[in-house]
Each structure stands twice: as structure tokens, then as C-alpha cells.
N, C-alpha and C positions, 0 to 999 in steps of 0.2 A: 833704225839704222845706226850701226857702230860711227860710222865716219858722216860729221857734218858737212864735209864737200860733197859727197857723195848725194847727200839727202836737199842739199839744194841743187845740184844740179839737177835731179830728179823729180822735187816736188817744186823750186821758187823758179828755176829758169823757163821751161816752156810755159807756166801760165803768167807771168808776173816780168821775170826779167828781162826774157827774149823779147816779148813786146815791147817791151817799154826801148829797151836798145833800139830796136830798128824806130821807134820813135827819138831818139838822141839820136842819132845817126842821121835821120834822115836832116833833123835841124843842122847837122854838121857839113852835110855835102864834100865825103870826102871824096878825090877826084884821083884818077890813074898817076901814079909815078909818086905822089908823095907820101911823104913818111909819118905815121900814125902810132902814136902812145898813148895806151891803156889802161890807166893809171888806177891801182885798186881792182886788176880783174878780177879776180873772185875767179871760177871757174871759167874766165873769159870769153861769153857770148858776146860781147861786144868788139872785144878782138879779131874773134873769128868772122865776127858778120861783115867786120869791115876791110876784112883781107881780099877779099872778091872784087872789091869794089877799087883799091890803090891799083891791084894787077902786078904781075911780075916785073914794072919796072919800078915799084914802089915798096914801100918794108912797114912792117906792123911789131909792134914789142909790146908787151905786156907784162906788168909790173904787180906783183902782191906780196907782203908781209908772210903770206902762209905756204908753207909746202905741201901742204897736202889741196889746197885751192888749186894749186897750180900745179899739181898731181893731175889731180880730174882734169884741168883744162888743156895738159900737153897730151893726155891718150885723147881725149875730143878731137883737137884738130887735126894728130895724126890719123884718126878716122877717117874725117873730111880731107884729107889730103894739102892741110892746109901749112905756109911757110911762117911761120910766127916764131918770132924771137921772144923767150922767156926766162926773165929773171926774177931774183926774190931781192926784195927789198922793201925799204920805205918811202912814202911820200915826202918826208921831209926831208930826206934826202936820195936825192936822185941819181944811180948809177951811171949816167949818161953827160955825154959833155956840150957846152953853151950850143943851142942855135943847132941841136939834133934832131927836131923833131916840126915838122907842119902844121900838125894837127893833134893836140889832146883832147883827151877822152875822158869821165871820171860818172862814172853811173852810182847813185847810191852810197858812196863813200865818205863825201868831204868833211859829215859829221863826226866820223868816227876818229879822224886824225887827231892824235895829241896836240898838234901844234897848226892848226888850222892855216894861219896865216904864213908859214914856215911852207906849205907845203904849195899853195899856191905862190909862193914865190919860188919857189924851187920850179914849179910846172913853166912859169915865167920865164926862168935862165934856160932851158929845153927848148924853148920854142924858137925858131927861127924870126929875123925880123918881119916879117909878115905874118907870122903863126897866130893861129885863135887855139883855141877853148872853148867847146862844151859842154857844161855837168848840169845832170839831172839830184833833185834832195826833194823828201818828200814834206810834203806840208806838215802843220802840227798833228801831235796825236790827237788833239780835241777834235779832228777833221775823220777820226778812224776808229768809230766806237769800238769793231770787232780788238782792235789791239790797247784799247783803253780796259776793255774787260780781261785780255789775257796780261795785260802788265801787270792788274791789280791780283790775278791769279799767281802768276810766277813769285811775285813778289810775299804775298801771307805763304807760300811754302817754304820758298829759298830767303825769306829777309833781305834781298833787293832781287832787280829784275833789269836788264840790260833794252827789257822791250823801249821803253821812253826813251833812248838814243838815238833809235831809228827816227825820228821825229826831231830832232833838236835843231834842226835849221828851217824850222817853217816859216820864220819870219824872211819874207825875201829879200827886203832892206838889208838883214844881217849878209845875207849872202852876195847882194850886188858891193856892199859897202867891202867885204872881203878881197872882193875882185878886185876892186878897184884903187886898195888898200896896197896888192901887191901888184903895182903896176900894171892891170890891164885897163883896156881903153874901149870906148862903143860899149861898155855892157848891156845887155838885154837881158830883160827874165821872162819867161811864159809860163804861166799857167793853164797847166790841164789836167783830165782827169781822165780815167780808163779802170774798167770793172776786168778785173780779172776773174777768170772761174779753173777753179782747181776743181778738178776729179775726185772722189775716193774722201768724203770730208773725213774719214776717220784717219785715211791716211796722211791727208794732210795736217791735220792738226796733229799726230804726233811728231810729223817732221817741223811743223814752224815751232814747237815747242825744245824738239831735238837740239834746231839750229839758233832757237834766241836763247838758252841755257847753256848753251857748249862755252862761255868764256867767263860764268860766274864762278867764282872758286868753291861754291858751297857744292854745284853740281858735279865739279872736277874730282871733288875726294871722293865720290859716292862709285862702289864697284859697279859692274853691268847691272846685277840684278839690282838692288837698290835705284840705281836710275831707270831702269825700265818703269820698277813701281812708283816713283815719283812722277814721270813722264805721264803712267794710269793714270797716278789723283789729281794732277791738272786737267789731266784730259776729263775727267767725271768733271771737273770744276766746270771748265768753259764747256759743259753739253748744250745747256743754254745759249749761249751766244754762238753756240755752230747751227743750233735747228733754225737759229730767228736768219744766217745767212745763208743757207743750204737752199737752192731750188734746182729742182731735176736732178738730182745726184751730185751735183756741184755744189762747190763752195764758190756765190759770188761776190765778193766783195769790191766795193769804189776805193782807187787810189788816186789821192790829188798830190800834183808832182809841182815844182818848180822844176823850167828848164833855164840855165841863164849860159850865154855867150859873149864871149868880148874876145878882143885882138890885143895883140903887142904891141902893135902902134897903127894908126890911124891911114 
């Protein structure tokens, strides 16, 4: 696929993201009438899943860096018939003003922020006095051999590999100490785990390869055809590490999550 929003919405959210969401969600208990930020949607299934659930007296906005994420995610919910507010922006800085929001959201994100701590204090000044938080971050990669073997793939073609990112906040101490860093209070973390299974291993693996390469710059200069054949010789790479995960035509793999929650004040 030409467009990486397109290729996760397609290949990462029904087996991997959507679940996991409506597992963040459900830790979050959001409730009719209040107001809900989706900080980092990506093609916002967690936006959308929780617009049903505040109701027409209630507002959902959804927040990402990328236009074309947030491309995919405004034709989605005008699908679903859904009212979501959406802007482009950063986490660390927050287009909204103090004490706008009930309830944040942050699935999969917090790792990738420049300024980690910048951004959870910004989620902080959004949140209403009673407001919580939240965010799911997945364990280390030592916990995910399938993506220990495509990091080290991506990486002997392109000379680095953006895969070990997605893993950078395994330690939960790092993440509870964050929270509580930029003033939240009551933090909790949970730990859990959930096997996703993806369809089509062939066509999965070109798209998690599509979408963990789309922001390294060796892969940026390369025309279409050039990254297609790049795309091949990874994928011959990790053939091995798709047969040892593949059962029944699926790709299954275990993902262990941190979920951590805290409030504004007590």
C-alpha cells in the first residue's frame, strides 16, 4: 500500500488496535455527557469507539501530528455516522484551553513523543479538576521476539530501524514515574496481554513493514519501485519468523501491554 494510514487502518486496527482500545476504554469508563480527548489518534478507533458511549450530550476530539492519519480517520467516522472533532496537532502542545476535557485517552503513543514529559503535562492543563487519564505502552521488545527479529531485519537493510521505539517504555516504573512527574495522582499500571491474529501473513507482513519504515529517511528517498523491492527483501528476510508465528492462515502473535491511570487530583 502507497499510504501508511491507510495500511494500518486496514492491516493494525481490526486485529491489534481495535481490541486493545476497547480494552483502554473499558479501564476508562467513559460515561454520557462528558468530554473525551484522543490524544495521538492515529486513525482514531479509540475516538470513535468512545463517541457512542459520552452520547449526544457529550464531545470526543481527536488529536494527531499527521494528516493523512487523520485523513483515514475523518472518512471512518463519517461512515459510522459519527460527531468527532478533529484537529492536527502535537502532544506537547495542546490546541485546547485549561480544564477542556474529562477524560484523556493516549493508546500506543507516549513513546514516541519528543518530549515525553511536555506532553503529559500539557494532557494535565486539558483535563478538568476531576479529570483522569488513561494510556496503554507496550512492554519491552525482549517481551516480542516476532518484532526483535523484524527490528534486526529493517535495520541490516535501512542502517537503522524505527521497530525498537514501539517498545521504549516497557519499564512501568518509567511510565508511572512520568505520570506522576507531571502532576497526576492515584496512578495505577496494569499489566496484560492479548494474542492478536492477523489474516493474510503475507499481507501482513508487507504492511507492518510498509508502516514501521514509512518515517526512516533511507526509506523516504527510495521511488515506489525501489521500496516495493526493499519491502520483497525484508519480507524474504523475516520468512522465518512468519512460519514459526502463522497458525491457521493467521499471523498470531502475544502482545503485553502496560495500562496505567491516574487523576488530577484526589
Amino acid at each position: 500500500m502507497s499510504n501508511p494510514a491507510e495500511t494500518y487502518e486496514t492491516y493494525m486496527v481490526p486485529a491489534l488496535f481495535g481490541p486493545w482500545a476497547s480494552h483502554l476504554i473499558g479501564r476508562a469508563s467513559p460515561r454520557p455527557g462528558e468530554r473525551a480527548l484522543d490524544i495521538a489518534c492515529g486513525t482514531g478507533v479509540v475516538a470513535r469507539k468512545v463517541a457512542p458511549m459520552v452520547g449526544p450530550t457529550g464531545a470526543v476530539d481527536g488529536l494527531d501530528v499527521s494528516p493523512h492519519m487523520l485523513a483515514v480517520a475523518i472518512a471512518a467516522a463519517e461512515r459510522d455516522g459519527l460527531d468527532i472533532t478533529w484537529s492536527e496537532g502535537r502532544a506537547e502542545a495542546l490546541p485546547y484551553p485549561d480544564g477542556s476535557f474529562d477524560l484523556a485517552l493516549c493508546q500506543f503513543a507516549l513513546m514516541f513523543f519528543i518530549d515525553r514529559a511536555a506532553a503529559l503535562s500539557e494532557m494535565h492543563r486539558v483535563l478538568g479538576t476531576r479529570g483522569r487519564i488513561v494510556l496503554s505502552v507496550f512492554q519491552g521488545i525482549e517481551r516480542h521476539p516476532f518484532y526483535v527479529a523484524l527490528d534486526e531485519a529493517i535495520g541490516r537493510r535501512l542502517g537503522s530501524s524505527g521497530v525498537g521505539d514501539i517498545f521504549a517504555l516497557g519499564d512501568a516504573s518509567e511510565v508511572s514515574g512520568l505520570l506522576a512527574g507531571a502532576g497526576f495522582q492515584q496512578v495505577t499500571i496494569e499489566s496484560d496481554s492479548m494474542t492478536a491474529y492477523f489474516p493474510n501473513p503475507e499481507g501482513f507482513l508487507a504492511g507492518e513493514i510498509d508502516v514501521d519504515t514509512a518515517s526512516i529517511p533511507a526509506m523516504q528517498q527510495l521511488g515506489e519501485s525501489e521500496r516495493r523491492d526493499l519491502i520483497a527483501a525484508i519480507s524474504d528476510e523475516m520468512s522465518a519468523p512468519l512460519r514459526e508465528f502463522t497458525r491457521d492462515g493467521h499471523v498470531a502473535i502475544p502482545f503485553h501491554v502496560h495500562i496505567a491511570s491516574a487523576r488530577v487530583a484526589m
